[in-house]
Each structure stands twice: as structure tokens, then as C-alpha cells.
N, C-alpha and C positions, 0 to 999 in steps of 0.2 A: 549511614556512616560510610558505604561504599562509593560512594560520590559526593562526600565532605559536608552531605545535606541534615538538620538539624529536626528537632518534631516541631520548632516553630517555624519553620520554614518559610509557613503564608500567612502566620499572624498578624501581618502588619499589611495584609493584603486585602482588599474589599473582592469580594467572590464574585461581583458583577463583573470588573473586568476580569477577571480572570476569565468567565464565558462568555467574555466578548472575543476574548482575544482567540478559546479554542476555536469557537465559533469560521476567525478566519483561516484559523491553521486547518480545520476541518478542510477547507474548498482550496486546500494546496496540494499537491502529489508532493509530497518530501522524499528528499534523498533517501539513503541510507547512513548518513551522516544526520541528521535535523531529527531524523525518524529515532535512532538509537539516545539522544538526547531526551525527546518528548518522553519517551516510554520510560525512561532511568528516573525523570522527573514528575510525571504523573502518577505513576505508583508508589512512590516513597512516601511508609506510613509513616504519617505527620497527624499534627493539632489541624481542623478544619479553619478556612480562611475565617474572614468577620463577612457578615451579612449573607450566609450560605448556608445549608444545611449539609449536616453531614448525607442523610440522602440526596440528595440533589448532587450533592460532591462526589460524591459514589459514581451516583448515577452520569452525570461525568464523565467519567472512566469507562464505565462499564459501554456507556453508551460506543462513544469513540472504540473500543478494543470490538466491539460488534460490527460496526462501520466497516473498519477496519481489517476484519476475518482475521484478527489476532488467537486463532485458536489454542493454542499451547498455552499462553497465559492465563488464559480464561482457567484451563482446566487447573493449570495449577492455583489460580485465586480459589475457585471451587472447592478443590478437595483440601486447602486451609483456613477458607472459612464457611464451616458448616450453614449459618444462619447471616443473613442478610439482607439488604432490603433490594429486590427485583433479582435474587436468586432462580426464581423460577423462569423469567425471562432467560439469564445463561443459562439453563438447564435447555429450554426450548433451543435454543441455539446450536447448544454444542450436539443434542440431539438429532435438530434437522440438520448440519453439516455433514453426518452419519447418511444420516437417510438421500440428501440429494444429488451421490455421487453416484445414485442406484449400483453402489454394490453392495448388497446387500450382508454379504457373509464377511466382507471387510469390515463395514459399520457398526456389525454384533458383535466383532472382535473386540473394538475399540471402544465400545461401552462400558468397559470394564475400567476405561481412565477415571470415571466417575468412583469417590468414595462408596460403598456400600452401605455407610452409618446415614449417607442423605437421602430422604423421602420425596419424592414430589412425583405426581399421580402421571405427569406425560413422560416420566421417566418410567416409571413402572411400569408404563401400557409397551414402551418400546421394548422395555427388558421381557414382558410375555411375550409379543411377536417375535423376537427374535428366540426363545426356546422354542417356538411352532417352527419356525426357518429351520433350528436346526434340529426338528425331529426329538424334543424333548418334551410331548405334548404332555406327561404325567406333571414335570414340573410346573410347566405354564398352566394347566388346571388348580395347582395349587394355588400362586400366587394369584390368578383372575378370582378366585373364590375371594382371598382373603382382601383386595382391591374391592370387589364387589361390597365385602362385611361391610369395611370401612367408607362405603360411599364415595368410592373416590373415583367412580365408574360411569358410563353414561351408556345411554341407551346406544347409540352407532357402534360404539366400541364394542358393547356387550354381543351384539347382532353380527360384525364381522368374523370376532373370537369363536364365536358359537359356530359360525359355518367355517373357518378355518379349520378347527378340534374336530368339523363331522361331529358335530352335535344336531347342527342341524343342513338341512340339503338346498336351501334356498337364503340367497340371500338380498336385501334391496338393493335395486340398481340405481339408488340416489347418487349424485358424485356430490361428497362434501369437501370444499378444500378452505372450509375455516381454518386451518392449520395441514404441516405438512402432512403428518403421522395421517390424518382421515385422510387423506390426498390419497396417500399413499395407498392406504388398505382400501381404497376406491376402487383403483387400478390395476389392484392384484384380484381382487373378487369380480368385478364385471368383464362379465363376456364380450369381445369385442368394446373394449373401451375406447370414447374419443371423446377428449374435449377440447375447445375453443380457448386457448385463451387470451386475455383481452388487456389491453394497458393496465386496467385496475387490477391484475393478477398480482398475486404477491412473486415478490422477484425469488425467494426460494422456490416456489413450485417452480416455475421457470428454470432454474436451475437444475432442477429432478425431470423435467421434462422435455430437459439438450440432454441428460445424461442418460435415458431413458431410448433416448430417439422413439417420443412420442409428438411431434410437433409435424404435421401433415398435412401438406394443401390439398384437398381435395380437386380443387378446381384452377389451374393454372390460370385462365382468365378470371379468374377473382380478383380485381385489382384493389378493392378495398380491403380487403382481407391481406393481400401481399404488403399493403403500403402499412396496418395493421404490425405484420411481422419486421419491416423495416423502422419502426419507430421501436420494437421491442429492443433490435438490436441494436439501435442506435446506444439506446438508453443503459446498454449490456448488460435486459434479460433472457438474448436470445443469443446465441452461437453466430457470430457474425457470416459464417464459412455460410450458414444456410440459406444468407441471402443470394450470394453468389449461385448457390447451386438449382435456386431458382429462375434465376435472371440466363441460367444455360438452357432452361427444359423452356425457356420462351421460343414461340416459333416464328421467323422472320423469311420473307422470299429472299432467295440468294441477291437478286436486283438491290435490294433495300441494303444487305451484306456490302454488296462490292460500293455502293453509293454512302454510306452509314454519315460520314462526316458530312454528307450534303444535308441529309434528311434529319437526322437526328434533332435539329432541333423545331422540328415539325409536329413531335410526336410527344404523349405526355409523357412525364416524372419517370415513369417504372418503365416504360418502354423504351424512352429514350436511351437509361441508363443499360438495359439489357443490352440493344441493339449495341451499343458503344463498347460494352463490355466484351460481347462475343466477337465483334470484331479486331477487341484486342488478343484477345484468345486465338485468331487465326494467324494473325498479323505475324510476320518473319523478321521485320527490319527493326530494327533496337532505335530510329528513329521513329519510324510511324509510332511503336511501342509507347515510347517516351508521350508523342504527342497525344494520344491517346488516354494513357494514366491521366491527363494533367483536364481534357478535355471530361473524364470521367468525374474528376476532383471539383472542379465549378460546378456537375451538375449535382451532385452530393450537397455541397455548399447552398447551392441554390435551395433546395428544400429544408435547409435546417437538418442534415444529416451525417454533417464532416464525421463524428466519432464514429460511425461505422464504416469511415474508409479510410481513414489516417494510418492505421496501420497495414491496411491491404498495401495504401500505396507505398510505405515505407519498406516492407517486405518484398516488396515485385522492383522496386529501383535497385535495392542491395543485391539480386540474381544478376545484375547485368554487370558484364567487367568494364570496370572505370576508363579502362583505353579504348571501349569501344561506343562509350558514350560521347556525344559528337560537342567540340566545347562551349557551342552554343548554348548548351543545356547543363553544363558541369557545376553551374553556380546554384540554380534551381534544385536542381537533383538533390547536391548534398543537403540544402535546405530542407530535403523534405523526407531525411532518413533519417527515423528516430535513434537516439543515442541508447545505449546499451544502460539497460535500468540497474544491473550490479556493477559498480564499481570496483577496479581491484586496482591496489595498490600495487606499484612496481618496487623491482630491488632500489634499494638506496645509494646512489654514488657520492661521496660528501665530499666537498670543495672546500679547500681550508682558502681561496680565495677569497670568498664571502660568507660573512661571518653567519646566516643561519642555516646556510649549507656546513659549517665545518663539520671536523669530529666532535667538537663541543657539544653538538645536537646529541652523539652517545647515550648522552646521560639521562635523556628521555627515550631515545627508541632503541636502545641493547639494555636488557635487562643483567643488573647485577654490576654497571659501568660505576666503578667508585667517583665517590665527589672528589677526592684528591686527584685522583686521575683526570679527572673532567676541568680541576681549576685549571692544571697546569698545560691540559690545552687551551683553558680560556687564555691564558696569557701568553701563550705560544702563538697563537692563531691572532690574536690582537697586535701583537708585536712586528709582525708580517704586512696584516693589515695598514699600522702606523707610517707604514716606511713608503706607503703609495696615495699620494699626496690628491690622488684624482680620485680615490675610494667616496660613494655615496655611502652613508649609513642608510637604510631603506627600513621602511616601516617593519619590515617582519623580521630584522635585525635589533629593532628597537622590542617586538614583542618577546622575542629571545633572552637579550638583556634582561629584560623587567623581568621574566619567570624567575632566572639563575639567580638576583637580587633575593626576589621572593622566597628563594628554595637555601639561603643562607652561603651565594656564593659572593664572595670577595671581588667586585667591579675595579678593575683598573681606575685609578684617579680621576688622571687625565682625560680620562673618556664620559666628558658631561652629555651621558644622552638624554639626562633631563629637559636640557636646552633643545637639542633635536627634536624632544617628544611633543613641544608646542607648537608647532606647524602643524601638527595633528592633531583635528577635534573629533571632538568623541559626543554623541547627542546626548544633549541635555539630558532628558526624560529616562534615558537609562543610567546616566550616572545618579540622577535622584533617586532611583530603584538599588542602589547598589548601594549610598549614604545612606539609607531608609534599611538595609536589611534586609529584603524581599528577592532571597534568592531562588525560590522556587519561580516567581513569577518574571524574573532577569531570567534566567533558563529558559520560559516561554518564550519570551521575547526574542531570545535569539534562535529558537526553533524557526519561527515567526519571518526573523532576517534570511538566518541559512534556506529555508523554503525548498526548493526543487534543487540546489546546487547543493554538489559535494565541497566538502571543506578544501580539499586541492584547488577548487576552479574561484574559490573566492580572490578579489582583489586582496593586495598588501594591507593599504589602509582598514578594511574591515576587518580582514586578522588582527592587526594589532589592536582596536580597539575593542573587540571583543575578547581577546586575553587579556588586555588590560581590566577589563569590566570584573574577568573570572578570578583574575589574579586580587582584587578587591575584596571580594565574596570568599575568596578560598574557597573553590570551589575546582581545586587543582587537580583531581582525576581528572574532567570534560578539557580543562587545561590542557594539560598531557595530549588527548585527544588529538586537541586541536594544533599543536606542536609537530605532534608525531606525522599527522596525515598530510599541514599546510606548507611544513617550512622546507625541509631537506630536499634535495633536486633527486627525481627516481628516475628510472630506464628500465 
């Protein structure tokens, strides 16, 4: 009800497309605009689509909010619904998110988000190791016994327990990393521990072992093993910083240094990139610099490796001040500095000039702006309007209009922007979804459209036709949204 959404929401919806369509939003980076949408509309308990199961439908969600590292949600799904289906997977989850920041007395803490009334056996092994952590070995004796009664125990677990409590004084120096928890009590119980790990690693261990600073090249000339950890980090299971910090401990004759832009491309993949990298590390001139980054970026590219340097190089161009970048290069650069991933809205200055800047805008984004108050700037601000005969009505003037229509305000006569509104089409396929009722899956869709841009940066014409869609649906909180964040002019 807090977003105008109904419990039939996706009954008139076929569940196939609907995981086709997450399917693509899946392989999108969304705003924070697209992203606050997705989430208000995949959660909202509803009747399940046709041709779906409610597990499947679940699973879903459940899936995407894991994907996702939506941890808050999670925990609060958890601790309101006790029993469900792949409950035990978010328990694993919100468990290893505990464990793979290896801080271990933080993680104990925060196991306590979890209800107490819910069971499941890798929670309980987590909730014994951490009363050993924190030196409560009576209780943890209790609760491994009664884990044990229950069979809900296994043999590796038993055998770490036992030499953690000093029950017993040896323990095997197998490494299990079928799951985090064994990973973990691997690493704590073996002496000199080191392991390998390998593309097929699960990307949480990975995780626990950048947090861990357990990941150690033995051998600098290991080049298959380096190229190994470069594919980790490409793929971001490894700390990207660690690439770098190896491509410094590469040893190169100074000859090769002072020559690097001659030679480098002489020399394979990892060398090249080393040799290129530490010569920009020596490098003084914010030219050479520049050519350098750029010379490092094709050889990254070249190997199928750009995500592990897209943000190196965006971060190393931002240190440089803009006047002293040469303007050769001013066009390039800003191209390749990434934009700031929070958006924040600025103060609002309203233009009673154009009419979705005016004050009339008030009455969505000040809380508490009466409707009477708001007509009589609609027709104060129209009136102004009327008397400049070169005034464009503009699409997001028209999306303005049509809400204040919808929200029960009184449209000057004169002002057919009926007529205006058919210059402007609106695709098909979503106004079939909007006649048909299928407002949860219109919501997708326009996840779907908004994608990586915030609602500010959309063009006029997709704002209006997308609050025309919502204003259809009633579906006027996301409305609002879109009002508040796309129309009024900020500073």
C-alpha cells in the first residue's frame, strides 16, 4: 500500500517474462534511483504471477538480494519469516558476510541480528565458535553436545571444536573450504597455514582471504600464478591494490626503466604491464603520466583485463589538477573518470518562468504545501506564462500538468495540452502493460529503462512518458519520485 501496489499486482503477468526481464536488469549497475524502485517492487507481498512458483518466485528475490549484498534486508526477511524455502542458503549468507571481513569479534556481535527462535545447524556451529572466541567455553560445550544429540554435527566440525575447547591437542591439518565456516576453522587450527587459491575458489573465501591478508606469492617469477591472481582480480575476487603491489616487487635493469615506452612492447603480458607501471610511478611530468595511464589501459584491454584497471585509471587521472592537464588530453581524461556512484540532490531554485520549475512544483517536493495554495500558483504562474507568446510547453511541463490533473487540480481551460501531448509517443508494449493492469511488471520495466542513470539525467521525453505510464497505474508515490528528483531546476 506504500507504493499504491495491490496483492494482484502480477496476476495478469506470465512469471517467464518476468525472469527474463530480471535476468537483464541483473547485468545492469543501476542508479540509485532504478535500484530504490526494483527493491520497493520486488518485495511487495503480492499473489504469485501465472506460470511460476511461489518458490521459484522467492527464490527470485532471494537470489538478486544475495547477488546483490543486500544485507539488511535479508536479515530483516529472516527474522519475519521464520520458515521458507532456501532459508538456509540466507542463513549461509548472512553468516559468511560475518566471517569474511575477518573480524572476527565484530561478526559475533552481529550474530545476534539473527532471531533466536530460528534453527539451522551452520548457524549454530557459528554461534559455538564464536562463544570459544569469546572465552565462553562452558556455554559452547553445552550447545556442541546438544548439536551433536541432534545430529546436526559432522565429523570436521567435531574435530576442530574438540581441539579448540583442549579437549584434544592435535588436530588434522586437512584444509576444507567446502563452505566458509570449514575455511575458516582451517586457518585458525593449522600451523603455518597457506593455500592456493584458484579461479574455481568460491569468491567468499576470497573475500576472507583479502581480509585476512592471507593471499602470498611465493615466487615473484611465477608468472602463471601472477596471471592466476590477475584474472582473480579482474573478476573482483581479489583486492585489485594487490596487483599493483606486485607489478612494484617486479625487478627490471634501470636501462629497460629509462627505455620502457621503447621496449615494453617486446616483453609478455605481466611484464610489460609492470615495467610500464613502475615507470609511471617514477615519472614527474603529468604528461608523460597521462601517456602512460593510457599506454597501460590498451595493455589491460589487450588481455581481457580492463575491470581491473578502470578504476585504477579513473582514480590516478582525478589527483591531477585540471589546469595542468595539457588540452590535448582534456577530452580523453574526462572520458575516463568515473562518475561519482551516490548521487545527491542539490537545493531547489524554482522558476515561475517555466512552468515545471515553478512554485507549483511545491506541492510535491515541500511537505505539508496545501492544494489551495498550489492551485492559485497554478494559475498565477500560467497566467505569466500566457502573456509570452514564444513560451514552448516542454515534455516535462506536460508530465507536470497530467500529475496536478490526476491529483484533482483544476487545469486552466485554455491550456489544451491534450493537443501538445500527441507529438509525444509513448511505446506501445508499455502502454499494453499499463491497459492489461500489470503494475508490478510496468515497474520492471521501467527499472529496466532508468538502468544506470539517475532520474535527473533522463531526457524530457522519457520523463513524461514514464509518469504518464505511472500516472495510469496509480502508482503515484514512484510518481512523486519522479517529479521531485526530474523536474524542478537545483543548484
Amino acid at each position: 500500500d506504500q507504493n499504491n501496489f495491490s496483492l494482484d499486482m502480477w496476476s495478469n503477468t506470465d512469471g517467464e517474462e518476468i525472469q527474463n526481464t530480471k535476468k537483464r536488469i541483473s547485468k545492469l549497475k543501476l542508479s540509485n534511483s532504478s535500484k530504490k524502485i526494483f527493491i520497493k517492487t520486488i518485495l511487495t507481498y503480492s499473489y504469485t504471477p501465472k506460470n511460476i512458483s511461489e518458490e521459484d518466485f522467492l527464490n527470485l528475490k532471494i537470489n538478486w538480494l544475495i547477488k546483490n549484498n543486500e544485507t539488511e534486508l535479508l536479515e530483516e526477511y529472516l527474522n519475519k519469516n521464520q520458515e521458507f524455502q532456501n532459508k538456509a542458503k540466507v542463513i549461509q549468507y548472512l553468516v559468511d558476510q560475518n566471517i569474511a571481513g575477518a573480524n572476527l569479534k565484530e561478526g559475533c556481535e552481529k550474530v545476534n541480528f539473527i532471531n533466536k527462535e530460528i534453527k539451522d545447524s551452520y548457524l549454530e556451529k557459528f554461534k559455538i565458535y564464536c562463544l570459544i572466541f569469546n572465552k565462553k567455553n562452558n556455554q559452547a560445550q553445552l550447545l556442541f553436545d546438544i548439536l551433536k544429540e541432534q545430529k546436526r554435527s559432522d565429523k570436521f566440525f567435531n574435530e576442530k571444536v574438540n581441539f579448540l575447547l583442549g579437549i584434544t591437542e592435535k588436530t588434522n591439518e586437512k584444509i576444507d573450504d567446502t563452505n566458509l565456516l570449514n575455511f575458516y576453522l582451517s586457518s585458525i587450527t593449522i600451523k603455518d597455514f597457506k593455500y592456493q587459491p584458484t579461479k574455481k575458489t568460491k569468491k567468499i573465501i576470497w573475500e576472507y582471504l583479502n581480509s585476512a591478508n592471507l593471499i602470498q606469492l611465493q615466487d615473484i617469477a611465477d608468472l602463471k600464478r601472477i596471471q592466476e591472481l590477475e584474472l582473480a582480480a579482474n573478476s573482483g575476487a581479489l583486492k585489485k591494490d594487490k596487483i599493483f603491489e606486485i607489478y612494484r616487487q617486479i625487478s627490471f635493469e634501470l636501462n629497460s626503466l629509462i627505455n620502457a615506452e621503447d621496449i615494453y612492447q617486446t616483453l609478455d603480458g605481466i611484464n610489460s604491464r609492470s615495467l610500464i607501471y613502475q615507470k609511471y610511478l617514477l615519472s614527474d611530468n603529468i604528461e608523460n603520466k597521462i601517456k602512460l595511464l593510457f599506454i597501460l589501459k590498451d595493455l589491460f584491454k589487450k588481455d581481457k583485463l580492463s575491470n581491473l584497471y578502470v578504476e585504477f585509471l579513473s582514480e590516478n587521472l582525478k589527483k591531477m589538477k585540471p589546469s595542468e592537464i595539457p588540452d590535448s588530453f582534456r577530452e580523453v581524461v574526462a572520458k575516463n573518470i568515473l562518475k561519482e556512484e551516490e548521487y545527491k540532490l542539490g537545493k531547489i531554485k524554482y522558476d515561475d518562468k517555466v512552468i515545471h520549475r515553478s512554485r507549483i512544483v511545491r506541492f510535491y517536493t515541500e511537505e505539508g504545501t496545501s492544494k489551495q495554495k498550489s492551485q492559485r500558483d497554478l494559475e498565477s504562474v500560467y497566467k505569466k506564462i500566457k502573456r509570452n507568446k514564444k513560451y514552448f510547453f516542454s515534455a516535462k511541463d506536460l508530465a507536470l500538468i497530467e500529475s496536478l490533473e490526476k491529483d484533482g487540480f483544476k487545469i486552466p481551460k485554455e491550456f489544451n495540452y491534450k493537443e501538445i501531448a500527441k507529438k509525444y509517443s509513448i511505446p506501445g508494449n508499455l502502454l499494453k502493460l499499463a491497459q492489461n493492469n500489470e503494475a508490478g511488471f510496468l515497474a520492471l520495466k521501467l527499472v529496466e529503462i532508468i538502468g544506470a542513470d539517475e532520474i535527473v539525467d533522463l531526457d524530457p521525453e522519457t520523463i513524461y512518458f514514464v509518469t504518464h505510464l505511472l500516472n495510469k497505474l496509480k502508482l503515484y508515490n514512484f510518481r512523486n519520485d519522479l517529479i521531485i528528483s526530474g523536474l524542478p531546476l537545483r543548484v
